[in-house]
C-alpha positions as CSV (number, residue, x, y, z in Angstrom):
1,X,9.1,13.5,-3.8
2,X,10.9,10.4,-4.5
3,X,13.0,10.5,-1.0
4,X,9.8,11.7,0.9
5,X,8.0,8.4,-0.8
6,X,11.2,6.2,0.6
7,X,11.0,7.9,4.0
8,X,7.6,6.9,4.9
9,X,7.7,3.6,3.1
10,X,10.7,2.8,5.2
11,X,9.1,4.1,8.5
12,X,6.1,2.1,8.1
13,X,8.0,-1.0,7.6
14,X,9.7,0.0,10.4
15,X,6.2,0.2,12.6
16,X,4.5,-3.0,11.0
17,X,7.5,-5.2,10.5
18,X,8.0,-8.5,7.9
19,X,5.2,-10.3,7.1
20,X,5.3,-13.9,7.9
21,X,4.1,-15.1,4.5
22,X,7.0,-13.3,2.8
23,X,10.9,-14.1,3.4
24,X,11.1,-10.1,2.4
25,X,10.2,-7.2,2.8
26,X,8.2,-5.7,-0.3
27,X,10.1,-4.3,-3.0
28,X,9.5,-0.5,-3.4
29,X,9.3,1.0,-6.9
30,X,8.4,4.4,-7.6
31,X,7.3,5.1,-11.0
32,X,5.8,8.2,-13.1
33,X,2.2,6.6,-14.1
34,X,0.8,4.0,-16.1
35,X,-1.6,6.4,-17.3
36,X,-1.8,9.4,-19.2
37,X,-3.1,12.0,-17.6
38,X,-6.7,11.6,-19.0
39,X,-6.9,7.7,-18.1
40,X,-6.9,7.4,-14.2
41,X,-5.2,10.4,-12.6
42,X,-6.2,8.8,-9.2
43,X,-4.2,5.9,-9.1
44,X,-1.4,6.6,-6.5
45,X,-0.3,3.0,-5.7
46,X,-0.5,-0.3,-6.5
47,X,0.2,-3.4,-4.9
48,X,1.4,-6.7,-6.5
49,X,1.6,-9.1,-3.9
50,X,2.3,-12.1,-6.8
51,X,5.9,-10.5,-6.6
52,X,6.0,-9.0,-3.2
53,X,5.9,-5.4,-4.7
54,X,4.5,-1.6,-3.8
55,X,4.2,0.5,-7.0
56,X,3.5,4.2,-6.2
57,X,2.8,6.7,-9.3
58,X,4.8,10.3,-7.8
59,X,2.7,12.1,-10.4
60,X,-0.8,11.8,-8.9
61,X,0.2,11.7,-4.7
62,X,-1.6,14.8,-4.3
63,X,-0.6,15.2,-0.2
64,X,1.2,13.6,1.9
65,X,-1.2,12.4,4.5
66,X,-2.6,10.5,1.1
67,X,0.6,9.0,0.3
68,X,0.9,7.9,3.6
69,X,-2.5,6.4,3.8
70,X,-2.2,4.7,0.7
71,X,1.5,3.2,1.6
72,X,-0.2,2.0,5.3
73,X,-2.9,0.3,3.0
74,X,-1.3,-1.2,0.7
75,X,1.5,-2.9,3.2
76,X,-1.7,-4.6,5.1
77,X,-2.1,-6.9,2.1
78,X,1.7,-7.5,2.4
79,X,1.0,-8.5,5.6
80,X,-1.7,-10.6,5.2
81,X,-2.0,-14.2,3.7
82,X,-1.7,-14.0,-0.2
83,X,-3.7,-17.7,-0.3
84,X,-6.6,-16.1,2.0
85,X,-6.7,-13.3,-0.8
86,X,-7.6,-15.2,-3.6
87,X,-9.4,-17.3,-1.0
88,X,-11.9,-14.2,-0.3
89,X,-12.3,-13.4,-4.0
90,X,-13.2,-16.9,-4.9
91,X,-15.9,-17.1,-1.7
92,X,-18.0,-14.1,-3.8
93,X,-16.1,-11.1,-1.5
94,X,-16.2,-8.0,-3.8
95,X,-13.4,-5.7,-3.4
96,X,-15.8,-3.2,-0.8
97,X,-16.7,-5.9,1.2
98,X,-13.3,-8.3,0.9
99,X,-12.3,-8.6,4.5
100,X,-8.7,-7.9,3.6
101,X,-9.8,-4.8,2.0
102,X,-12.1,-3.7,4.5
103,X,-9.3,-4.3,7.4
104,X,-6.5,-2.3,5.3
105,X,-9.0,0.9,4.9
106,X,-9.6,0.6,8.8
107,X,-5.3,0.6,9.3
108,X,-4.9,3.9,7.3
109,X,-7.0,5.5,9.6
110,X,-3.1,4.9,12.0
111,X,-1.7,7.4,9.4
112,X,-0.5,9.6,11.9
113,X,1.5,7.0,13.6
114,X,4.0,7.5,10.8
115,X,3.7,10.5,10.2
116,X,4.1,11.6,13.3
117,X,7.4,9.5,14.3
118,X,8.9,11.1,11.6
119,X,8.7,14.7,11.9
């Protein structure tokens, strides 16, 4: 699972390219959960754009179009403006109705793009 994680991750940075507010591209990790199984089994990724990281959980990607979706997600908010983030949060956005959020669940919808260049 772990080269099939790096595979996609590396073909969507491929597709979307560096963000201009980061001098990097995002640090991958790949880790087993932060959970036990009985705590959130749904949590697949996480993104910690404080340090410029993707953190995907292996143990609960339960397909890959949902691993794919989830990487395409999360590398929106590496994309966009960290300072516009908080920004959002501190105009009264929730996270259903953040415009950051709302434009990353719109771009997973392109899922197939990666999938597809890579088969």
């Amino acid at each position: 699972m772990v080269k099939e994680i790096e595979k996609y991750f590396n073909r969507v940075t491929e597709i979307y390219g560096q963000s201009k507010h980061h001098d990097t591209l995002p640090y991958l990790s790949i880790e087993d959960s932060p959970y036990d199984d009985s705590d959130n089994p749904d949590l697949i990724v996480e993104s910690r754009t404080d340090l410029n990281e993707v953190i995907v959980y292996h143990k609960n990607i339960k397909s890959v179009e949902e691993l794919i979706r989830t990487l395409v997600h999360e590398y929106q908010h590496y994309l966009q403006s960290p300072s516009w983030m908080t920004r959002y949060y501190n105009m009264g956005y929730g996270y259903n109705d953040h415009p950051y959020e709302i434009a990353a669940y719109i771009e997973e919808n392109n899922w197939k793009k990666v999938y597809g260049s890579i088969k």
